[in-house]
N, C-alpha and C positions, 0 to 999 in steps of 0.2 A: 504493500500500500504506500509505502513511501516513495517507491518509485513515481507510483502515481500522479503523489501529491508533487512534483520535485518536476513530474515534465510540465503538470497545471500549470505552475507558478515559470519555466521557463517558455508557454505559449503566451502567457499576461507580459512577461517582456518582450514579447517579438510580436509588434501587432503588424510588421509589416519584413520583407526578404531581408530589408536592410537591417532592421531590428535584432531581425534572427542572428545573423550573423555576427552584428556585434556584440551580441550575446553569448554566440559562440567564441569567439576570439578571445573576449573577457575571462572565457571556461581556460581557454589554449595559455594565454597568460600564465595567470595562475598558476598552471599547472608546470610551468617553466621554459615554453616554446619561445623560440627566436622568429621577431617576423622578420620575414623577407618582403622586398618590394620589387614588383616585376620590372619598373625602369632601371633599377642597380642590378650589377653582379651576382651571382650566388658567391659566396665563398663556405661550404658547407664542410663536417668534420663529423669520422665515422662515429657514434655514438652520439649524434647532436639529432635536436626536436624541433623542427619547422612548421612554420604555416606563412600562405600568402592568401592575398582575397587578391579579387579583380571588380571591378565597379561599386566594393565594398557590399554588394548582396548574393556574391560565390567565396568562396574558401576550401583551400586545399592544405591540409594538416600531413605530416609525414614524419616517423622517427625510424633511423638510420641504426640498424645493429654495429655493436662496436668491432664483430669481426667479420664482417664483407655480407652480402647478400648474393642470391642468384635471381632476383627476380622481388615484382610487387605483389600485394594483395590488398585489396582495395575494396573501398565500401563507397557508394554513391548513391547521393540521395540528392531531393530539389528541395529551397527555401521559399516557395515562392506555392499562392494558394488562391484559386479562385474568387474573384472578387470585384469591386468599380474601383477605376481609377478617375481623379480627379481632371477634365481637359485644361489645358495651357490657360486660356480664361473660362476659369469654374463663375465664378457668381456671377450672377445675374434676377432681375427684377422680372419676377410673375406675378400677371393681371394686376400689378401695381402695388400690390397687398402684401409680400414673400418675397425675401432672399432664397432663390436655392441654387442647390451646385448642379451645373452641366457635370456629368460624368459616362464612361465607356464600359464597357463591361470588359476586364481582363479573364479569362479563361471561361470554362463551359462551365459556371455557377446553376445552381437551382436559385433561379431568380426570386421566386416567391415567397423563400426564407427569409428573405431579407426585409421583408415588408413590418414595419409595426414594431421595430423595436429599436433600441438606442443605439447609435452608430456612434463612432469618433472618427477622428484623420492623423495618419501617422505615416511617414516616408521619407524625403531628403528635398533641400531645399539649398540651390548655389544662391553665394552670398559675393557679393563684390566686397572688396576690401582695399585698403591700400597700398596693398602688392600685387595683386591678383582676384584670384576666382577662389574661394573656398566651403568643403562639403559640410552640412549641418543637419544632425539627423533630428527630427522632428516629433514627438507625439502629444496630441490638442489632451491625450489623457483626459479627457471627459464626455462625458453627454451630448453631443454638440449638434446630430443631425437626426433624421428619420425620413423613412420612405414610406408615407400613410398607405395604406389603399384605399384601393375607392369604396362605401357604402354597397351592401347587397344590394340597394333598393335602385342603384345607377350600375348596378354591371350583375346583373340574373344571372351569367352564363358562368361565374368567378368558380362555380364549384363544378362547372362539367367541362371541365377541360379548356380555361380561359387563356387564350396566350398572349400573356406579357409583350410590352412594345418597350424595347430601355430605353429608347428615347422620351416617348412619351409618360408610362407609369413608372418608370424607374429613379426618375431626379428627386436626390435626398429637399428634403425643407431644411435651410440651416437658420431663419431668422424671417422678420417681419421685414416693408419695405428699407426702413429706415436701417437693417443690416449689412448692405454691402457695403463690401470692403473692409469687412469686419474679420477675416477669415488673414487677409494680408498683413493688417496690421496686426492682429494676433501671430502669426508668424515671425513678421521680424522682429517683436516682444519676445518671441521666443528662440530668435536668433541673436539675442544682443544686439541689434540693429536698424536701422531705420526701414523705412516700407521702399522708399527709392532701389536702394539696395540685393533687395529679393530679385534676382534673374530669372532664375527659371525651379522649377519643382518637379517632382519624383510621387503624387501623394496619393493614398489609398483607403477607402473606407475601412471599417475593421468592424464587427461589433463586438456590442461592449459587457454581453452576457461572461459573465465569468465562469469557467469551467467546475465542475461539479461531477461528483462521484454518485453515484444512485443506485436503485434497485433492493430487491427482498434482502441481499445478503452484501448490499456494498459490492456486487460484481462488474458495474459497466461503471464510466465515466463519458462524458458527454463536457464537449469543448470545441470553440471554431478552431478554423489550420490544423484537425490531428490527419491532416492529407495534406504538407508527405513532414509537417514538423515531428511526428514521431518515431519517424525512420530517422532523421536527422537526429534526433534527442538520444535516442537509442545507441546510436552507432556509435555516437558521441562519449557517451559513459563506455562503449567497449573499449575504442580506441583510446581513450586514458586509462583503462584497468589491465590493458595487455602489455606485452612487452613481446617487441624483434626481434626474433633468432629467425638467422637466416635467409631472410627477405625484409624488405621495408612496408610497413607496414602503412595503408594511405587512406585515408579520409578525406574525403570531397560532398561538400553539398553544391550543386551547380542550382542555376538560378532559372526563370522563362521553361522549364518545362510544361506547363501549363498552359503554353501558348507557343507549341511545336519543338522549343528548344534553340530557334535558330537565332541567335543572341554571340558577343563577343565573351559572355557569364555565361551562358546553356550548355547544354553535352555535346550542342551541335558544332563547338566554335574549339579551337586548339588549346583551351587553357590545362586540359587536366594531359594533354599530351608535351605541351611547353614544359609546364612544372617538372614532370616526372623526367624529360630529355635533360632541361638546366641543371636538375639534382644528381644526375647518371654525370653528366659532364662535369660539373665541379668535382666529382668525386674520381675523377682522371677514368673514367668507362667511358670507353669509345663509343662509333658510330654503331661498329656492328654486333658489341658485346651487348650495347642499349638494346637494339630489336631482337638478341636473340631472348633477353631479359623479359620483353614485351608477348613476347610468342608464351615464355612457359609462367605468366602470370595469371590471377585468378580475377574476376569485379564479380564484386555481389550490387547489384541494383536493388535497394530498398527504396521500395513503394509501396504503398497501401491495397491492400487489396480488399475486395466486394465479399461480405459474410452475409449469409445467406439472409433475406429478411421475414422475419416471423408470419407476417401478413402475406408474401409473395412469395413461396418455396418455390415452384412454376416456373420460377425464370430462371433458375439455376439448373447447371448439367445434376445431374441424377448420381454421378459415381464420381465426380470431382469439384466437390464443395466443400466451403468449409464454414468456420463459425467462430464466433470473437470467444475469447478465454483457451479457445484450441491451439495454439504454440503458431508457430512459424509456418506461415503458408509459402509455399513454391509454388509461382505460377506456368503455367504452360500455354503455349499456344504456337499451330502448326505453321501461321502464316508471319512468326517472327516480333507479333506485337510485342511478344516477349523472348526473351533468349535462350530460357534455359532449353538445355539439351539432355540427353539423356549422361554425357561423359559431366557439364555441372550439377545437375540433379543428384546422380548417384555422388560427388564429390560432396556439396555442400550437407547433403542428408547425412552422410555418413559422420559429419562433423558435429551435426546436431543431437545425435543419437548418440555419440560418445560423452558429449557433454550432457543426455539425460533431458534436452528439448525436444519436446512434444514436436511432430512436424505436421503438416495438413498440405492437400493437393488442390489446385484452383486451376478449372480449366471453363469456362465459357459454352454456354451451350451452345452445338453447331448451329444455330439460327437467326443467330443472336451476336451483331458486333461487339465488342469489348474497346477497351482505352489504351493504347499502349505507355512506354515510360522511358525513363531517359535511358537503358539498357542498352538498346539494339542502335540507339543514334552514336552512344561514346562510344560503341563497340566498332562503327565505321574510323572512328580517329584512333584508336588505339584497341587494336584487334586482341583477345586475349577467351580464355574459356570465362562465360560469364552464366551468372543464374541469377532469376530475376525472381524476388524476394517482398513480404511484405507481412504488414498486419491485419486480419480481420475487423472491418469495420462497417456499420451502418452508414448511410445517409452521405454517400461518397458525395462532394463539391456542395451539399448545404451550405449556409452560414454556422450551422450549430452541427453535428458533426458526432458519433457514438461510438465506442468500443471497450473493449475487455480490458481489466484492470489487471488482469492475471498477465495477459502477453506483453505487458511492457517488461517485467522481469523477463521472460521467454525471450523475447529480441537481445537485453541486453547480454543474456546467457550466452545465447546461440551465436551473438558478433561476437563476444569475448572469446568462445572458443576458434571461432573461424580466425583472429588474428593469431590469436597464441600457436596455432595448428602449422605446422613447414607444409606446402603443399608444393611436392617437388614430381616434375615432371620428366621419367624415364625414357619414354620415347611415344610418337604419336601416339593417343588413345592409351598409355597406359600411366600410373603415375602413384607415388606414395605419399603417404600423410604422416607426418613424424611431428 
C-alpha cells in the first residue's frame, strides 16, 4: 500500500510531461546521478550514474558497471497523457459575459470525463530576460477552470451516444467578462516577471481530483495520468533499487507518444539512440563494438495495458485477458502494434517467474483494433529483442483513470528483477540469464 500511496503523491506533482520529469530528475539527484547536457561532451567513468533530459519532458537515466558491460537493458516508458492543451492565444470573451480558454485536444482523450469538474493549468512558459530566453515550469495549482455541459433539457441525445464537438463543447470557463488576461498576468506572477515578458507557453489542462484508493478491501486506486505515469513511477523505483553487473543498465521515459511519437523527445526521434552511442563512445567503444552491443541488448516497453471491464467482458479475446491486481501483463499482437515475440516473451516471463511475479497475457480480440506504444517505433532506431509490457487498468485515456493496488508492487518486483538479471546472448535465438 505504500507503494500506492508514494506513486499518488508523485502523479499530484507531475500535473503535466514537464512536471513528471522534473520530478523524476529530483528522484535521479538525490539518488547521486551526474546530469549531463546534450550541447557539452560526455566525459563518462566506469562505475559513474547519469541522466540527461531533452526538451526537459524526456529523460534518459543510465549507470555504468565498474567492470565493463556487453550490452544494455532498458526500460521505456512515455510522460506525456491525454488531454487539452492550451492554443498560443487561449483567452478570449464569450457572448460578452465569460472569459474562457481556446484549447486543442492532445491525444485520443474520453472527452466527456472531462466535463463538470475542477480543472487547473500546468506546463512551461519562455520568459525573456536580460540575457536571453529562459524555461519556467509553471503550475496555476488551483481551481481555476471547468468545462460545464450543457442541460438535458438543451441536448436529449447526451445519453445515446452524443458526440462531443472540442471546438465547440469542449472550451474550459476560466472567469466572467471582466477576466481576460487574467490567466497572463497570473503567469508572469508566477514567473517573477512582468506580462511583456511571457513569449511563448507549453500549457495543459490537468484535473484536479486527487487520487484515491477504494473498494471492499482497499484493492483498486483511481487517479488521472496512471497511462503511462505508472510505468514511469515503476520502472523508476526499479532502476534505483538495482544494480549493473555486466551490462548498463537504462531508463528512458520519452515524451509525445500519445500523439504518434514523432517528436525530437518521442521514440520516434534519435535521442535514446544518441544517449546510448555518446555513453559507448566516451567510454572508448567503438563504432562497431556499439552495434554489436545494440544487437544482443534487451527494451522492455512499459505501457499500460486494457483489464478486462466488469460491465463489458464481450470485448475482450476469451483466452488472452487479463485483470488489474493480476501481476504483469505481456502484450501481444500479430500485426506488431506490439513487439513482443515469442524469443522476448519467453525471456522477460522467465524473469518474472524467478522473481515470484505473477504474469498475465493481453492479446486483442481478432475484431477489434487495439493502441499500439512507443515499443515497435524505438525499436526502428535502435533494433534490439524487445517485449512490450504493462499494467492492468480500467478506463484507459479518461481524465480519472482505475487500477490495482497490488500491481504496483508486481511492476516494481518484476523491473527490479529484469535489471538485476545479465541477459547474455549466445548466438541467434539462443541466450542465458545469469
Amino acid at each position: 500500500m505504500s507503494s500506492v500511496k508514494s506513486f499518488i503523491d508523485f502523479i499530484a506533482e507531475s500535473p503535466s510531461a514537464f512536471h513528471a520529469v522534473h520530478t523524476i530528475c529530483y528522484e535521479l539527484e538525490t539518488a547521486g546521478f551526474t546530469r549531463l547536457a546534450e550541447h557539452e561532451a560526455y566525459h563518462l567513468v566506469p562505475g559513474g550514474k547519469y541522466y540527461v533530459t531533452r526538451n526537459r519532458s524526456a529523460v534518459i537515466a543510465f549507470t555504468i558497471p565498474e567492470d565493463g558491460f556487453t550490452h544494455f537493458q532498458i526500460v521505456a516508458s512515455h510522460s506525456d497523457s491525454p488531454c487539452f492543451k492550451l492554443k498560443h492565444t487561449a483567452e478570449e470573451t464569450a457572448v460578452g459575459a465569460f472569459t474562457r480558454l481556446n484549447v486543442e485536444r492532445y491525444g485520443g482523450m474520453i472527452m466527456s470525463t472531462w466535463l463538470d469538474r475542477p480543472l487547473s493549468i500546468a506546463g512551461r512558459v519562455m520568459v525573456r530576460t536580460e540575457n536571453g530566453i529562459r524555461t519556467e515550469l509553471v503550475d496555476l495549482d488551483r481551481d481555476a477552470a471547468l468545462i460545464p455541459n450543457m442541460p438535458i433539457h438543451f441536448n436529449r441525445e447526451v445519453n445515446d451516444g452524443y458526440k462531443f464537438n472540442a471546438q465547440s463543447d469542449m472550451l474550459p470557463l476560466f472567469g466572467d467578462a471582466g477576466a481576460k488576461g487574467a490567466l497572463t498576468a497570473e503567469l508572469a506572477k508566477l514567473c517573477e516577471t512582468e506580462e511583456k515578458n511571457i513569449l511563448a507557453s507549453d500549457l495543459f489542462l490537468y484535473p484536479r481530483t486527487p487520487g484515491s484508493v477504494w473498494g471492499a478491501k482497499g484493492e483498486y486506486f483511481s487517479a488521472p495520468r496512471i497511462d503511462d505515469l505508472e510505468c514511469a513511477y515503476t520502472s523508476l523505483r526499479a532502476f534505483l533499487a538495482a544494480k549493473a553487473q555486466g551490462h548498463v543498465n537504462v531508463f528512458a521515459v520519452m515524451d509525445n507518444e500519445e500523439v504518434g511519437s514523432g517528436s525530437k523527445q518521442g521514440a520516434d526521434s534519435t535521442f535514446l539512440t544518441d544517449t546510448l552511442s555518446r555513453a559507448a563512445a566516451s567510454l572508448d567503444v567503438g563504432e562497431s563494438a556499439f552495434k554489436a552491443m545494440l544487437t544482443s541488448s534487451f527494451m522492455v516497453s512499459a505501457d499500460n495495458a486494457h483489464a478486462v471491464h466488469p460491465n463489458h467482458p464481450e470485448k475482450y479475446d476469451a483466452t488472452n485477458r487479463c485483470f488489474m491486481n493480476g501481476g504483469v501483463v505481456i502484450k501481444h499482437n500479430a500485426n506488431q502494434k506490439y513487439t513482443t515475440d515469442a524469443v522476448s516473451c519467453a525471456i522477460f516471463e522467465t524473469i518474472c517467474k524467478t522473481a515470484g511475479v505473477p504474469v498475465q497475457h493481453f492479446a486483442n480480440r481478432s475484431d477489434i483494433l487495439g493502441g499500439s506504444t512507443l515499443g515497435n517505433i524505438a525499436n526502428a532506431h535502435a533494433s534490439m529483442n524487445t517485449v512490450d509490457i504493462g499494467l492492468a487498468q480500467l478506463a484507459m485515456h479518461s481524465s480519472y483513470e482505475t487500477a490495482g493496488c497490488a500491481d504496483v508492487a508486481h511492476m516494481i518486483a518484476a523491473l527490479t528483477a529484469f535489471y538485476n538479471a545479465d541477459i547474455k546472448t549466445t548466438a541467434d535465438g539462443s541466450y542465458v540469464i545469469e
